[in-house]
C-alpha positions as CSV (number, residue, x, y, z in Angstrom):
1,X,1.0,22.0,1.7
2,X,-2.2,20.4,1.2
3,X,-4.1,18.3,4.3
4,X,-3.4,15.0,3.8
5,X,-6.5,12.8,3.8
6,X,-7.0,9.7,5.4
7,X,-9.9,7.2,5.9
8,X,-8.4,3.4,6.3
9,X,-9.0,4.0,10.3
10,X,-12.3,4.7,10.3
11,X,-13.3,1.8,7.1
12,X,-11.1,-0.6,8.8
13,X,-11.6,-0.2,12.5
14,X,-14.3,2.2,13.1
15,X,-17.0,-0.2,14.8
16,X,-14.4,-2.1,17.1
17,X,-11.5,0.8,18.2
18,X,-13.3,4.0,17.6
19,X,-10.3,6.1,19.3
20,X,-8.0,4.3,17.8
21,X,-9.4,5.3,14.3
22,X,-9.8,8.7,14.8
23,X,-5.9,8.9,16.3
24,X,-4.9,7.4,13.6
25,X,-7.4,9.4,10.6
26,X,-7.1,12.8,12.2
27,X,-4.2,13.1,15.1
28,X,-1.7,11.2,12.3
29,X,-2.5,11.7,8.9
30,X,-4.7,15.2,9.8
31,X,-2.1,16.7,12.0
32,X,1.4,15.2,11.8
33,X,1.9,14.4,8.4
34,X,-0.3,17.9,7.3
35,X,2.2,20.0,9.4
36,X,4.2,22.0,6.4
37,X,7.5,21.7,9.1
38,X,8.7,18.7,6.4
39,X,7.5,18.0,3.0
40,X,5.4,15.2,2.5
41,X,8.4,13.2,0.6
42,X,10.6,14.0,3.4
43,X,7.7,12.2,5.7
44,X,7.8,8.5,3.4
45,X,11.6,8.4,3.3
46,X,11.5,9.1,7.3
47,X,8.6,6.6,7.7
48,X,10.1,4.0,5.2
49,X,13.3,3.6,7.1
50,X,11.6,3.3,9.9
51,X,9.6,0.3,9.0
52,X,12.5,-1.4,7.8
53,X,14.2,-0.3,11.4
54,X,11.5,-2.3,13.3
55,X,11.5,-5.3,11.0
56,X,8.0,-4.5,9.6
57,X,7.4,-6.2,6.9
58,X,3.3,-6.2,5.9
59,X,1.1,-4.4,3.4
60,X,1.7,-0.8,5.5
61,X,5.2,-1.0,4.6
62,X,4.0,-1.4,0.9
63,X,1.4,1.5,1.7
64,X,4.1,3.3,2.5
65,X,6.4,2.3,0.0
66,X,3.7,3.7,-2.8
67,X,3.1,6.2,-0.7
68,X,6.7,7.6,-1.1
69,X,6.5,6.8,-5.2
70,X,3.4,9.0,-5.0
71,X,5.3,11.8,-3.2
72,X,8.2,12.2,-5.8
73,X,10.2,9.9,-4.2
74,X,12.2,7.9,-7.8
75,X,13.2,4.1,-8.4
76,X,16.8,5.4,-8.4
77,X,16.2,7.2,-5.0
78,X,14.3,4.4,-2.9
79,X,17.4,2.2,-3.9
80,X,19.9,4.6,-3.1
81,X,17.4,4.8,0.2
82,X,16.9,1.1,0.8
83,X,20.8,0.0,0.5
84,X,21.9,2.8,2.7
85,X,19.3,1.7,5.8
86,X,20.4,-2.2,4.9
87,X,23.6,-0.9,6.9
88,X,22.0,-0.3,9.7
89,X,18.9,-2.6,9.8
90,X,20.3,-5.7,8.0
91,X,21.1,-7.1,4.3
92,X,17.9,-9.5,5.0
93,X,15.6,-6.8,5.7
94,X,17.2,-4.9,2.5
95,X,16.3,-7.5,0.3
96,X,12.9,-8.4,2.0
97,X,12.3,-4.4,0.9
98,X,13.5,-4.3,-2.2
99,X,11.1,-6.8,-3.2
100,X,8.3,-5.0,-2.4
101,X,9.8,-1.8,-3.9
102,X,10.1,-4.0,-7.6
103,X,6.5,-4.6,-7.2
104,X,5.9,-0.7,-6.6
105,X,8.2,0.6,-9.0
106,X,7.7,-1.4,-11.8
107,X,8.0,0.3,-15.1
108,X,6.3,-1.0,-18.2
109,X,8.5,-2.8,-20.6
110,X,9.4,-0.3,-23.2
111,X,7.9,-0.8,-26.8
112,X,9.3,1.5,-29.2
113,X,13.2,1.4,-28.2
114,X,15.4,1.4,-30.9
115,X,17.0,-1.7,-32.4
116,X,20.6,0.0,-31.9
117,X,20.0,-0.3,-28.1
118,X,21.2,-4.0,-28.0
119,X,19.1,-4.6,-25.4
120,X,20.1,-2.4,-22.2
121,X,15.9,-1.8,-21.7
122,X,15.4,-4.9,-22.1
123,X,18.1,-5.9,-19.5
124,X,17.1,-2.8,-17.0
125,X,13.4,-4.7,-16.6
126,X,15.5,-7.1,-15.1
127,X,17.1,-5.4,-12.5
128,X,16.5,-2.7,-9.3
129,X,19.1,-0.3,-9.9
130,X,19.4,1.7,-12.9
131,X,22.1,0.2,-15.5
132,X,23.2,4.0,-15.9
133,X,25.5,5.6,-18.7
134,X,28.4,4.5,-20.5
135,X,31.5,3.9,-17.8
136,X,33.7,6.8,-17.9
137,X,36.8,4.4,-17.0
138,X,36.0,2.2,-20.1
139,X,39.6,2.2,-21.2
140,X,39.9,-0.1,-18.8
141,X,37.0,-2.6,-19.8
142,X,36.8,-5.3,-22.7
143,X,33.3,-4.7,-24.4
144,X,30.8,-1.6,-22.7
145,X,30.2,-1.1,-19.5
146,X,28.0,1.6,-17.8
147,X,28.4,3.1,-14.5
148,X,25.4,4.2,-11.8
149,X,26.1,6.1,-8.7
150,X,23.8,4.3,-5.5
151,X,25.0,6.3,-2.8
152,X,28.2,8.5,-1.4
153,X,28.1,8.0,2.3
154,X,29.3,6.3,4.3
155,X,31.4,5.6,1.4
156,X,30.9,5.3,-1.9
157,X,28.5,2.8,-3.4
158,X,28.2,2.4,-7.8
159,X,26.3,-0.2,-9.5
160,X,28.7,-1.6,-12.2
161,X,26.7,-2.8,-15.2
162,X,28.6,-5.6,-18.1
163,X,27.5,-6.1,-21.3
164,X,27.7,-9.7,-22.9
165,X,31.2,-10.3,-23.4
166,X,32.4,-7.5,-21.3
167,X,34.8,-7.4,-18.3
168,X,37.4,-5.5,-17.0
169,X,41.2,-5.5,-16.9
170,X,43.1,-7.1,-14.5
171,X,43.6,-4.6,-11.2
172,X,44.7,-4.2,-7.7
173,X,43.2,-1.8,-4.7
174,X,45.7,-0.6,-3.0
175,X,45.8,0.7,0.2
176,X,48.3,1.7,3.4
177,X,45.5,1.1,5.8
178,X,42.5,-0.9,5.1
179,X,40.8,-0.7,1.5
180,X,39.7,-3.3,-0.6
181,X,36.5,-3.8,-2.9
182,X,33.3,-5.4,-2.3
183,X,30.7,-6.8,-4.9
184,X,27.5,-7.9,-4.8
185,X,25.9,-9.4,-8.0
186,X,22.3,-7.5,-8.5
187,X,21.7,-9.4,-12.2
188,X,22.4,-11.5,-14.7
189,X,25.8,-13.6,-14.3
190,X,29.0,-12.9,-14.7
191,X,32.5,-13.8,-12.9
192,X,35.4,-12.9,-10.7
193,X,38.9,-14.2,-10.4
194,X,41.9,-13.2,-8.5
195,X,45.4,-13.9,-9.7
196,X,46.6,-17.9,-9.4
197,X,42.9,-18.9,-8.6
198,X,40.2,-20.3,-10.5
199,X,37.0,-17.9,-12.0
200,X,34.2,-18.2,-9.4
201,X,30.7,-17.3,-11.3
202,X,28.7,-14.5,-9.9
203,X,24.5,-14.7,-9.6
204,X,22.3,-12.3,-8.1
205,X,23.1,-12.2,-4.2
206,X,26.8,-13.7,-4.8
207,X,29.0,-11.9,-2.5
208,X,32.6,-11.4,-3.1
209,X,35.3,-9.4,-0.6
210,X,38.4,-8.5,-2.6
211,X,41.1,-8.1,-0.1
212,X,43.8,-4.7,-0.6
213,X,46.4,-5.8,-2.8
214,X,44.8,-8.8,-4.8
215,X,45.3,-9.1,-8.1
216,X,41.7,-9.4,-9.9
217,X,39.0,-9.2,-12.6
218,X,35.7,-9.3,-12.8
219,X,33.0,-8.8,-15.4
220,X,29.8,-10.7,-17.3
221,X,29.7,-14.3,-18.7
222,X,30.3,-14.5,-22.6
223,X,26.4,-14.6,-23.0
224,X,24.6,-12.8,-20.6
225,X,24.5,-9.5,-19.2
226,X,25.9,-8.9,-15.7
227,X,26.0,-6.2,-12.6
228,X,27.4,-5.9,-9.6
229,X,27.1,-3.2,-7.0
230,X,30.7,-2.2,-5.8
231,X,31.5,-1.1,-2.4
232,X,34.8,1.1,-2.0
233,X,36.2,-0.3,1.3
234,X,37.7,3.1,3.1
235,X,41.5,2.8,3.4
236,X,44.0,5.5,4.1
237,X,46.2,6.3,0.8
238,X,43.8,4.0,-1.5
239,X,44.4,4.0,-4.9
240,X,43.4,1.4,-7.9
241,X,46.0,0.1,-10.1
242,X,45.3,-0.9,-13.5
243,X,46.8,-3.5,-15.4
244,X,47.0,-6.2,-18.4
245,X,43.8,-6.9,-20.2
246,X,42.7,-10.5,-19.4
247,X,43.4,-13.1,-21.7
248,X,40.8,-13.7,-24.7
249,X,41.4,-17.7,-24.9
250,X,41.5,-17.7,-21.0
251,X,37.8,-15.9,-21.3
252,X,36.3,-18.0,-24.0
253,X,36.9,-20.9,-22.4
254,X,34.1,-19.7,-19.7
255,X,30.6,-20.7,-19.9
């Protein structure tokens, strides 16, 4: 592995902390991060989560950030990467993150898509987390859906990605011992309703806790694209239920 190079101490603090500069220069960047024990992507991911650990929120967290992209590290990995340490750092802190990540892995607006892509690149500008493929459970949907893995531990973690127009049947998690669903709306707007209650509309940052056993739908607003990340709630025995589509006039009748 190549030595990795690094001058910021010297050009930054040369004149005034000397020691400090050279610790940081040669000691840090010569030594630690040049020893071939981990991989240099390894390293960013490590140094990443430990920023967000302590809270730190400046432009060496973005250096790092870029860093990371610049080591291999992809837009679907630092997601996976930042929601996992939200867990354990804080949901602030995630988002506070993620912000700066947009800014660092931003992706030029495509040019030449096709016109049969009804707007999915469009939309994916939009949002963090990749809209993914085409739900494998869309049997279960009204309109197309796609489906992205986030993470697998400590439990399962998809981001769940509506068309206009599109939303799923109605469904219940079951569960002997816990289980349950949670959402939280990533982009564009869309809606959730459990059995007997009214629709309450979802916006980026709307959190909604689905309880074992409830009765529910959820999916995007008749004109607007709409995801969600879902969080499989752990139960013992847990098992979905699918059931009647939800009703078209009931639907329409959303704005």
């Amino acid at each position: 592995m190549p030595k990795v190079v690094q001058t910021a101490g010297r050009e930054r603090l040369g004149e005034f902390a000397p020691d400090f500069a050279r610790y940081n220069d040669d000691v840090l960047f010569g030594e630690v991060w040049s020893d071939d024990t981990l991989d240099l992507k390894t390293r960013s991911i490590i140094t990443v989560v430990t920023f967000m650990g302590r809270g730190l929120m400046d432009s060496s967290l973005k250096y790092h950030l870029m860093n990371a992209k610049k080591n291999g590290v992809s837009k679907q990995e630092i997601a996976a990467i930042i929601t996992h340490a939200g867990f354990y750092t804080g949901w602030p802190t995630a988002w506070a993150v993620f912000n700066m990540a947009k800014e660092v892995w931003v992706d030029e607006p495509a040019t030449d898509a096709p016109a049969a892509d009804n707007g999915k690149e469009a939309y994916q500008q939009t949002i963090f987390f990749p809209v993914g493929e085409p739900n494998p459970y869309g049997k279960f949907f009204d309109g197309q859906s796609y489906l992205a893995p986030v993470c697998g531990e400590p439990f399962p973690i998809h981001n769940v990605t509506f068309e206009p127009g599109c939303r799923n049947h109605w469904h219940v998690h079951h569960a002997d011992k816990g289980g349950g669903q949670l959402l939280i709306a990533v982009g564009g707007r869309g809606y959730y309703q459990e059995w007997g209650k009214e629709p309450v509309e979802m916006t980026p940052g709307t959190v909604i806790e689905i309880p074992e056993g409830a009765k529910h739908w959820h999916g995007a607003a008749p004109d607007s694209w709409f995801s969600h990340l879902a969080f499989e709630i752990p139960g013992e025995n847990a098992s979905n239920e699918w059931l009647e589509p939800v009703d078209p006039e009931a639907y329409a009748q959303l704005k």
